[in-house]
MDTraj code that builds the backbone (N, CA, C; nanometers):
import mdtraj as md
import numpy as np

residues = "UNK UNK UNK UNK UNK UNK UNK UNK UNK UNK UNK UNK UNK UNK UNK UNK UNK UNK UNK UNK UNK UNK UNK UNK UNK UNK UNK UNK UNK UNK UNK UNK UNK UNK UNK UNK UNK UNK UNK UNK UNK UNK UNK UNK UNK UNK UNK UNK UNK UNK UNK UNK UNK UNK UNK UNK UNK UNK UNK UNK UNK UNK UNK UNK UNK UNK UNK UNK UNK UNK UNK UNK UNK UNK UNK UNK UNK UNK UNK UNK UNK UNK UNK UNK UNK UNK UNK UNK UNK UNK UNK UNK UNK UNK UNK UNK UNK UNK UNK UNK UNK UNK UNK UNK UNK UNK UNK UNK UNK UNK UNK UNK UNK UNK UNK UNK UNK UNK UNK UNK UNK UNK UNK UNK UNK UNK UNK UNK UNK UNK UNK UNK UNK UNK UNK UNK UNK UNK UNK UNK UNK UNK UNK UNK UNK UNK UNK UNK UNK UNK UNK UNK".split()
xyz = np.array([
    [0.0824, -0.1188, 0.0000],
    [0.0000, 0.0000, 0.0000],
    [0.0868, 0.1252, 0.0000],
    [0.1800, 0.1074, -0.0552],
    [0.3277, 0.2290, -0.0606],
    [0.2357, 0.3538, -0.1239],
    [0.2325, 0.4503, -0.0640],
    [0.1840, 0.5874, -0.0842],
    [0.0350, 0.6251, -0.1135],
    [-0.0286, 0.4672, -0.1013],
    [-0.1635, 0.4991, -0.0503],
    [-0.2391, 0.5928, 0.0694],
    [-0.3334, 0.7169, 0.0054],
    [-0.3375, 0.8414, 0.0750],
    [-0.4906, 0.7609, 0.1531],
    [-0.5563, 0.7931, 0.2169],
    [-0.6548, 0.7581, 0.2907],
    [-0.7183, 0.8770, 0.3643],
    [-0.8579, 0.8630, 0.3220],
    [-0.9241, 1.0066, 0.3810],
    [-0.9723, 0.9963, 0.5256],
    [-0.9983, 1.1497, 0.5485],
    [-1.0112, 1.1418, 0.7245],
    [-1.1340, 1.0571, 0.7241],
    [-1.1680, 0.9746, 0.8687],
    [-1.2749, 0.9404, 0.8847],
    [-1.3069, 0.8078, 0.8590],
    [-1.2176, 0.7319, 0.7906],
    [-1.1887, 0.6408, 0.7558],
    [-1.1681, 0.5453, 0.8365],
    [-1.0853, 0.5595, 0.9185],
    [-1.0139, 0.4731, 1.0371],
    [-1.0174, 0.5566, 1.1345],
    [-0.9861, 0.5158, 1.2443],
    [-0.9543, 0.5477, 1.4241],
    [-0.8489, 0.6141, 1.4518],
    [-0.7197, 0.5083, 1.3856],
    [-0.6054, 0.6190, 1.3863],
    [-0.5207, 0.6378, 1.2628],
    [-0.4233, 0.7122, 1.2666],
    [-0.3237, 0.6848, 1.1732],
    [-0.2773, 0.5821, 1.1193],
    [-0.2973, 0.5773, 0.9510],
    [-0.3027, 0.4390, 0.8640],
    [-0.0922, 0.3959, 0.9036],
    [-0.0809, 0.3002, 0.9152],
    [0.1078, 0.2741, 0.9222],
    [0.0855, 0.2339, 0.7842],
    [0.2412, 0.2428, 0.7044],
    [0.2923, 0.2228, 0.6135],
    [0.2022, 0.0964, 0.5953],
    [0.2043, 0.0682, 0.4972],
    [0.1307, -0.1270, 0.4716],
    [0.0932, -0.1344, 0.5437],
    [0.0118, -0.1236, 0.6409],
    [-0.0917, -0.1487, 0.7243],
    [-0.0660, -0.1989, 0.8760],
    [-0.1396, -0.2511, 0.9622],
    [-0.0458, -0.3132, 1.0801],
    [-0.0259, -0.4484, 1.0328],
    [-0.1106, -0.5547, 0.9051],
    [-0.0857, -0.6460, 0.8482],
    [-0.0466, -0.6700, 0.6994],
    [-0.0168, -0.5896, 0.6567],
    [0.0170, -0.5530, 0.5172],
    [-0.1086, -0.5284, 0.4554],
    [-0.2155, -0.5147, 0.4711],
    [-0.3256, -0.4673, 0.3826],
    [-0.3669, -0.5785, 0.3153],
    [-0.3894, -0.7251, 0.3599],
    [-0.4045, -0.7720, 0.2744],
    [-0.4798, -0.9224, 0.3856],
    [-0.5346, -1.0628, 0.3360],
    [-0.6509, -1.1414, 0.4186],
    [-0.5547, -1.2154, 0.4909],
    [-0.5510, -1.2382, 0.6323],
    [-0.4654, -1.3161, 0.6754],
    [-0.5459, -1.4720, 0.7235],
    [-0.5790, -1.5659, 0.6644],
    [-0.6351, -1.6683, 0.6889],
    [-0.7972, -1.6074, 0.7663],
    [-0.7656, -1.6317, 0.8737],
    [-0.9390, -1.5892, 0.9462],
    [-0.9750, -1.4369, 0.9879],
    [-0.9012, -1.4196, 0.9103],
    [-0.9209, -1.2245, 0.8944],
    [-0.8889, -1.1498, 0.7769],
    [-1.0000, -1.0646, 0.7156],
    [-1.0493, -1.0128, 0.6159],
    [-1.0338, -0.8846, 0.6252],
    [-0.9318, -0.8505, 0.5322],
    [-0.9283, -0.6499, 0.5505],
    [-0.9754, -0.5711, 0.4171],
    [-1.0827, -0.5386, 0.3773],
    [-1.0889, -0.5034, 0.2405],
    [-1.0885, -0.3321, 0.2902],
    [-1.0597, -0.2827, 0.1091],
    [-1.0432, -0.0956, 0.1664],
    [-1.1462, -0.1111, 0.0295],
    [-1.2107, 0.0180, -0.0220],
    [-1.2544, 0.0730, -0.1055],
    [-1.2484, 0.2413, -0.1232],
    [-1.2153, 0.2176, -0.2579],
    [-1.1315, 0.3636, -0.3028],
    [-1.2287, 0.4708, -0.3860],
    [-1.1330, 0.5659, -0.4107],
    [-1.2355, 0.6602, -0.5153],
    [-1.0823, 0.7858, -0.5718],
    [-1.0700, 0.7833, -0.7138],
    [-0.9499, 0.8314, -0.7437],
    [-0.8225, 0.8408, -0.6606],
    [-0.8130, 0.7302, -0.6579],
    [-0.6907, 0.6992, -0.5480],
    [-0.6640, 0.6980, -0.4236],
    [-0.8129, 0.7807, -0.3496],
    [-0.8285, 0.7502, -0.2130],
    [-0.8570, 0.6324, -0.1602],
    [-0.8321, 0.5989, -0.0358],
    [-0.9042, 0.5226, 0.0653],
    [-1.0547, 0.5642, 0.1165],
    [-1.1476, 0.5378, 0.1043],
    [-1.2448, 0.6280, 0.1602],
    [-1.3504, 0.5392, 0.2433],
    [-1.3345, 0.3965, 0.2125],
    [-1.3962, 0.3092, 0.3314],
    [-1.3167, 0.1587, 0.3262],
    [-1.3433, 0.1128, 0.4301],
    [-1.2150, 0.0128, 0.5187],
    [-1.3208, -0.0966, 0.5345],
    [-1.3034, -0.2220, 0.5647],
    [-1.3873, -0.3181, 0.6234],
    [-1.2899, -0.3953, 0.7105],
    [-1.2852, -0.4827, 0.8639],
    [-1.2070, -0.5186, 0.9137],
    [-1.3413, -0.5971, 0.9479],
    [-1.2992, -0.7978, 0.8945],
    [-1.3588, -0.8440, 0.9453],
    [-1.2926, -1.0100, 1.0227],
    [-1.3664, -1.0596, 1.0890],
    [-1.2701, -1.2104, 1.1656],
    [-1.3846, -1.3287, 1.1403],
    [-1.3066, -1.4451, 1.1043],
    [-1.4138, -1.5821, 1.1191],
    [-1.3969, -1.6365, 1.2612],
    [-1.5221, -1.6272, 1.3095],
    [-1.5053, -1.6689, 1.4421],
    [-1.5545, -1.8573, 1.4205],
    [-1.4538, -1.9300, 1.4113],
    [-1.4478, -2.0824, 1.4097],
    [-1.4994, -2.1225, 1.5514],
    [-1.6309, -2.2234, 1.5167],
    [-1.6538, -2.2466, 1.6609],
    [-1.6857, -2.4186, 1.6697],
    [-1.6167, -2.4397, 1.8324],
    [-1.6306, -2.6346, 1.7932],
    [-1.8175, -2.6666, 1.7725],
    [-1.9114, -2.5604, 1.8563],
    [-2.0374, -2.6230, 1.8923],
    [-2.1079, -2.5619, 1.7849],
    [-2.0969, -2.4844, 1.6852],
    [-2.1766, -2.4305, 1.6088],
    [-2.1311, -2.4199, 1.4853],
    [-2.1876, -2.3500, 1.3289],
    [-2.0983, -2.2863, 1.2247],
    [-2.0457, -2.1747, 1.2710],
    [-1.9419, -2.1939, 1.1520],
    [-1.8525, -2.0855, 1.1942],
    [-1.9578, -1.9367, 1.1210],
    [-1.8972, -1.8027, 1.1979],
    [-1.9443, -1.7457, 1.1614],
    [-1.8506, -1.5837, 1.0926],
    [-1.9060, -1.4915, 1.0311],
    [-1.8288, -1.3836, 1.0052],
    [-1.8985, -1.2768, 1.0845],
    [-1.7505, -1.2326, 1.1694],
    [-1.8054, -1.1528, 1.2322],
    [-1.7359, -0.9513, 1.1471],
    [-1.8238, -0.8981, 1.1253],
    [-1.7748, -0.7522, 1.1091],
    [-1.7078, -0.6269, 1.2113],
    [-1.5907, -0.6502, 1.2324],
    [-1.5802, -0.5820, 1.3400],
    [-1.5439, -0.4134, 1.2804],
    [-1.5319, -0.3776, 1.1960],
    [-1.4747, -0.2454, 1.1910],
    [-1.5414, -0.2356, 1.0315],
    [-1.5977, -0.1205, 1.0202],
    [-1.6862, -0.0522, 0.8802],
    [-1.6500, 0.0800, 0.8924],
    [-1.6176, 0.1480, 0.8070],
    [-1.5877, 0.3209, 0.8312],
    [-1.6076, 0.3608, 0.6663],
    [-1.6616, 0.4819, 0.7128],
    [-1.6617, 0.4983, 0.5272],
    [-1.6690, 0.6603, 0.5827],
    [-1.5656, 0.7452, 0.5210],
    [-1.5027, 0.8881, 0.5077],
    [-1.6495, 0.9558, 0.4862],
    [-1.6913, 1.0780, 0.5586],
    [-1.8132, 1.1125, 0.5464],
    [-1.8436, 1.2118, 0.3885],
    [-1.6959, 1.2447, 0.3565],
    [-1.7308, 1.2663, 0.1621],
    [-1.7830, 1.1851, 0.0672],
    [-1.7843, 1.0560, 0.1422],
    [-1.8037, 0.8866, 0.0807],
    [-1.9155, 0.8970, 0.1005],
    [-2.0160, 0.9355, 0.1868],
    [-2.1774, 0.8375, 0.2708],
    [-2.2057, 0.8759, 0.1093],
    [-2.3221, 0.7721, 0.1370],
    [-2.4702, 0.7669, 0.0450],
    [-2.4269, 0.7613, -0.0943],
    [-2.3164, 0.6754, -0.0987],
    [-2.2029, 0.6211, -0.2737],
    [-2.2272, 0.4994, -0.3148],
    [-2.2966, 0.4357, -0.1929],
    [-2.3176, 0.2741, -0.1722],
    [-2.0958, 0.1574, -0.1538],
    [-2.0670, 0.2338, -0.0983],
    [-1.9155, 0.2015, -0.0785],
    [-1.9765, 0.1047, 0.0660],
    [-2.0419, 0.1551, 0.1778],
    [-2.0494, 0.0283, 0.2394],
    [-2.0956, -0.0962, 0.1709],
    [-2.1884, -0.0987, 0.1568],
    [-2.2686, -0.1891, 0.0563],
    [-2.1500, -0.2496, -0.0587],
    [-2.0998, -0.2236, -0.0798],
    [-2.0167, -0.2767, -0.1947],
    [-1.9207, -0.3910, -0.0650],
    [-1.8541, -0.2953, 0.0022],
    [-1.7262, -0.3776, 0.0947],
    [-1.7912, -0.4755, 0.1503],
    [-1.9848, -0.4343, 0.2106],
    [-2.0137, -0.5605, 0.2793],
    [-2.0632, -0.6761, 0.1669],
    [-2.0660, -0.6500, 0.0665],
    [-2.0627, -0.7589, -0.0593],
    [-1.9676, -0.8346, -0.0636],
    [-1.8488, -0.7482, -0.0602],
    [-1.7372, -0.8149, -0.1014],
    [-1.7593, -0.9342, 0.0308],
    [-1.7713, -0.8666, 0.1399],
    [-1.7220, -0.9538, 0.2768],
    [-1.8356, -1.0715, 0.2662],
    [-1.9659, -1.0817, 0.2190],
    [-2.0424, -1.1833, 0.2159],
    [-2.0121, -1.2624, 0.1439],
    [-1.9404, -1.2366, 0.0016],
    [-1.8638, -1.3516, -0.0927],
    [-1.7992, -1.4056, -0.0400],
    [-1.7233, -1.3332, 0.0586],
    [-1.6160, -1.4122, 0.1084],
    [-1.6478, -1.5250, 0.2330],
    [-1.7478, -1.5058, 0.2957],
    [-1.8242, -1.5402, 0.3987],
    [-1.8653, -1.7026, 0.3133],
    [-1.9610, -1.6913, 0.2199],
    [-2.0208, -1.7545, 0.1431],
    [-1.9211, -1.8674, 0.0737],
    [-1.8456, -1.8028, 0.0258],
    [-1.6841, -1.8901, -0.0630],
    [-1.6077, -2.0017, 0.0593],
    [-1.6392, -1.9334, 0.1941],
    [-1.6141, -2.0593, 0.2587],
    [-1.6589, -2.0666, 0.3684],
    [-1.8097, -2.1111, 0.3217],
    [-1.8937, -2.2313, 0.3942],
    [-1.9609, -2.1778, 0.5407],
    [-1.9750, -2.0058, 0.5252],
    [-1.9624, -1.9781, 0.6465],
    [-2.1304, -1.9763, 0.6845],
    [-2.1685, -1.9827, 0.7901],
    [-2.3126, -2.0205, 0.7995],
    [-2.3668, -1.8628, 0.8314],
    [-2.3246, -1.7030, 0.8821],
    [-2.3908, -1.6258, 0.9144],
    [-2.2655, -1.5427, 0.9009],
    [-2.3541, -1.3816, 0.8919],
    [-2.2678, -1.2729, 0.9077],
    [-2.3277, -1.1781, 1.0075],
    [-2.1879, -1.1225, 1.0666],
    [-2.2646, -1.0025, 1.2001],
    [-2.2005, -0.8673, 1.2478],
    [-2.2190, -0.7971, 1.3499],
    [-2.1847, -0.6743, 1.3500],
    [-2.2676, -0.6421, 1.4869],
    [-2.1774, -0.5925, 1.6147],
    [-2.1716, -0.5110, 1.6829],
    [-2.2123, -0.3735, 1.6682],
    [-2.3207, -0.2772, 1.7050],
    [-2.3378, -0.2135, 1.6287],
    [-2.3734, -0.1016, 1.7964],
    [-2.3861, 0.0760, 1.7948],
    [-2.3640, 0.1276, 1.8871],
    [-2.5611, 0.1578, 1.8887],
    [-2.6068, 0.1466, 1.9746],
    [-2.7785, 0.1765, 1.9391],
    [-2.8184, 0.3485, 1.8826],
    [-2.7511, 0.4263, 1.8710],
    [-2.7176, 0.5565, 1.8167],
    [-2.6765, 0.5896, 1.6909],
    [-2.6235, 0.4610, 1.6474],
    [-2.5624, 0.4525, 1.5232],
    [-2.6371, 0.4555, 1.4008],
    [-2.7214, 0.5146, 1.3843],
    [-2.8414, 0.4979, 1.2562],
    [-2.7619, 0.4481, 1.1605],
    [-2.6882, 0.5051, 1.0932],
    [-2.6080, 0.4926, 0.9860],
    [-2.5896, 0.3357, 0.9941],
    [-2.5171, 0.3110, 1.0094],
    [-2.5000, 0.1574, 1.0938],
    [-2.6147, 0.0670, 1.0804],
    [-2.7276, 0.0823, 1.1262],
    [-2.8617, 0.0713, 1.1610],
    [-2.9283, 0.0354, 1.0442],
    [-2.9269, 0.1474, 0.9740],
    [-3.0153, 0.1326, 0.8479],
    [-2.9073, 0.0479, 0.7356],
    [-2.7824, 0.0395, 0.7365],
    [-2.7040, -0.0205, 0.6693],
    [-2.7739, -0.1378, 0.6681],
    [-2.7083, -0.2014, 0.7972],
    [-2.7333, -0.3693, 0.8066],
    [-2.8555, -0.4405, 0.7896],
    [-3.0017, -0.3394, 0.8206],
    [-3.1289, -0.3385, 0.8451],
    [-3.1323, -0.3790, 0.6206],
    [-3.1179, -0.2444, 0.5533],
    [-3.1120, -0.2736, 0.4472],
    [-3.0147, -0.4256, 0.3494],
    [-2.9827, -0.4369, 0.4506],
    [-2.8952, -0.5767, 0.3568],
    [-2.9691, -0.7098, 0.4551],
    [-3.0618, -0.6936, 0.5009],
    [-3.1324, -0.7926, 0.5358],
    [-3.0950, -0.8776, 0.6811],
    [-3.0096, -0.7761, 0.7322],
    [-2.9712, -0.8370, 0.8819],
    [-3.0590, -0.7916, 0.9722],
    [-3.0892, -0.8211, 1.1074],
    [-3.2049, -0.8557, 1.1662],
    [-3.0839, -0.7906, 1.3114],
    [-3.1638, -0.6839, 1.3746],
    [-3.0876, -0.6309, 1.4917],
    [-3.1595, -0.6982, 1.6325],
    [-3.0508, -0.7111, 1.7133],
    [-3.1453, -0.7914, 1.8541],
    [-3.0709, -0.6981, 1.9993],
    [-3.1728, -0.7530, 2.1141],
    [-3.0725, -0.6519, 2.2071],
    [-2.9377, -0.7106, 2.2533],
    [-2.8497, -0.6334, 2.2799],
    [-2.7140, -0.7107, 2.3594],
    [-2.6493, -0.6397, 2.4563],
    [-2.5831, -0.7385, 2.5861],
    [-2.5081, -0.6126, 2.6653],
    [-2.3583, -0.6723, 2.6241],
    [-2.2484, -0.5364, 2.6190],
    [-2.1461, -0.5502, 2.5772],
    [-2.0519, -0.5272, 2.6970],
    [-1.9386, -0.5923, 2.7264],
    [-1.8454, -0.5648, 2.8265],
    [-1.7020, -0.6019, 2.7822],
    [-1.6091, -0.4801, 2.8335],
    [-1.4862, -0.4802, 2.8109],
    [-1.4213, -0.4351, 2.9741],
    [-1.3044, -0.5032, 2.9301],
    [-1.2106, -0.4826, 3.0350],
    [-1.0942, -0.4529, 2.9821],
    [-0.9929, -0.4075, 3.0765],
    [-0.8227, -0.3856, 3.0313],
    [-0.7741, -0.5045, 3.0208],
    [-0.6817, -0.5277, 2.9621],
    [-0.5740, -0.6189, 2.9868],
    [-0.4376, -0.5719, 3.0363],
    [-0.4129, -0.5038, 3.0258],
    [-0.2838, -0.3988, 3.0487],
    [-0.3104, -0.3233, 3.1399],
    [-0.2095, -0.3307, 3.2766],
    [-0.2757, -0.2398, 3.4033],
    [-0.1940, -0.1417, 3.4260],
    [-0.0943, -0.1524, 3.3677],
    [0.0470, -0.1355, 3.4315],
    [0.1745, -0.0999, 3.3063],
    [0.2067, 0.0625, 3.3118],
    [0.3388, 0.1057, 3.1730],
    [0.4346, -0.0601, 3.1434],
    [0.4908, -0.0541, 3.2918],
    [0.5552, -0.1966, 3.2965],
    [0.5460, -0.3236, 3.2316],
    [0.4125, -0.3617, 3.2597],
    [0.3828, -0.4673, 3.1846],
    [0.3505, -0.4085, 3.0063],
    [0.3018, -0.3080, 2.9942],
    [0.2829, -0.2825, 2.8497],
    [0.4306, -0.2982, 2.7935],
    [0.5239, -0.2616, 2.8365],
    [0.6660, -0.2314, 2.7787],
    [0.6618, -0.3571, 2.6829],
    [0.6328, -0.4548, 2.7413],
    [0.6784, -0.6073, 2.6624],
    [0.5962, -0.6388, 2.5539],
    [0.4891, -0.5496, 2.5518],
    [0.3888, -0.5779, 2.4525],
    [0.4135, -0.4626, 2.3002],
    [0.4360, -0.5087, 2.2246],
    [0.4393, -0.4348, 2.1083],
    [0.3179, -0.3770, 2.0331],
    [0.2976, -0.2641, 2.0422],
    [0.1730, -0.1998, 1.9694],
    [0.0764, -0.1357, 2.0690],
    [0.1067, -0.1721, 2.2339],
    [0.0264, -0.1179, 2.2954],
    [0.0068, -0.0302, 2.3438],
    [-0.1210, 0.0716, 2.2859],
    [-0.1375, 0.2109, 2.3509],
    [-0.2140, 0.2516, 2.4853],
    [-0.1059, 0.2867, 2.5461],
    [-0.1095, 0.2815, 2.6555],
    [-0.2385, 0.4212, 2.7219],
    [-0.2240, 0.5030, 2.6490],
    [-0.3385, 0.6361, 2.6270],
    [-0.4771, 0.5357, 2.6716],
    [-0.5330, 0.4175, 2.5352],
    [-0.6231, 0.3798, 2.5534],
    [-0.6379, 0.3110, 2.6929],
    [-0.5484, 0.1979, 2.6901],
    [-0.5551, 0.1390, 2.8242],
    [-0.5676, 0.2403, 2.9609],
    [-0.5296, 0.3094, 2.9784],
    [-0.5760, 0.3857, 3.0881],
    [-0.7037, 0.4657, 3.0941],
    [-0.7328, 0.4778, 2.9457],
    [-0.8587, 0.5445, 2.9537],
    [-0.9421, 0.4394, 3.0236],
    [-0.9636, 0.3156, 2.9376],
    [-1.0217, 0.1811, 3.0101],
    [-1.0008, 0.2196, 3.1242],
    [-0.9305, 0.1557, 3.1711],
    [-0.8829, 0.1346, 3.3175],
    [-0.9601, 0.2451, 3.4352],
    [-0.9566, 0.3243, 3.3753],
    [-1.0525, 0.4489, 3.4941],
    [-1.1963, 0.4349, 3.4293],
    [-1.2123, 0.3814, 3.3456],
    [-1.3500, 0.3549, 3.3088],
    [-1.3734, 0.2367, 3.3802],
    [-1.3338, 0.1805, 3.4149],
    [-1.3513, 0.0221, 3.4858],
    [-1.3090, 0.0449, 3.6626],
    [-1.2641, 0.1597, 3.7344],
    [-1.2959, 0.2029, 3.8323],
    [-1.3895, 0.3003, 3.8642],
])
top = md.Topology()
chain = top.add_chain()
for i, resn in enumerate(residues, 1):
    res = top.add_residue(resn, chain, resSeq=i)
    for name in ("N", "CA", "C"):
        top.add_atom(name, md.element.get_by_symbol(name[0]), res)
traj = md.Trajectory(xyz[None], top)
């Protein structure tokens, strides 16, 4: 992805050179981008969650589409792409975490025929401590503490 430009809004943070995985499917994880004259302007980050008691399923964890992008049908396209891919191997369902505020979001998934239900969501830190982060590569420590006082 050498000098691939990417518009704001797109992602969370700053894109790294080739990506944090080179930009590209790593076995049970799916990264598609979609462009527009050479931009980046929406991202898809998705995982097969392999399970022993059930089918496996695709889960959508990350959708962003640059707000110069909305209403282009660029989600809709990436979540195409991601259902082929879903479909191409054998996967029994597709899904998405979604914020209850999120219309956008909302009416996306609602329009491609996914079916919203209630859920409670919980996170914790893993990282308590600069110390222990030191050994860990990639970890931002900003976030983790934000957690962390969110969880006291």
């Amino acid at each position: 992805m050498s000098g691939t430009r990417v518009a704001g809004e797109v992602v969370d943070c700053p894109v790294e050179e080739g990506g944090r995985d080179g930009g590209v499917s790593i076995q049970d994880r799916i990264q598609l981008v979609g462009g527009r004259e050479g931009v980046v302007v929406g991202q898809l980050l998705a995982a097969v969650h392999r399970h022993v008691d059930k089918a496996s399923e695709l889960y959508i964890d990350d959708l962003g589409v640059a707000a110069s992008a909305h209403r282009q049908g660029i989600a809709t396209r990436l979540m195409g792409k991601a259902r082929g891919i879903a479909q191409a191997q054998g996967l029994a369902e597709i899904w998405a975490a979604v914020e209850p505020d999120n219309a956008r979001a909302i009416a996306l998934y609602t329009a491609l025929g996914m079916q919203g239900r209630p859920a409670l969501v919980f996170e914790g830190c893993l990282v308590y401590s600069s110390d222990a982060a030191d050994d860990l590569p990639g970890v931002d420590l900003g976030r983790r503490r934000s957690m962390q006082a969110r969880n006291t």
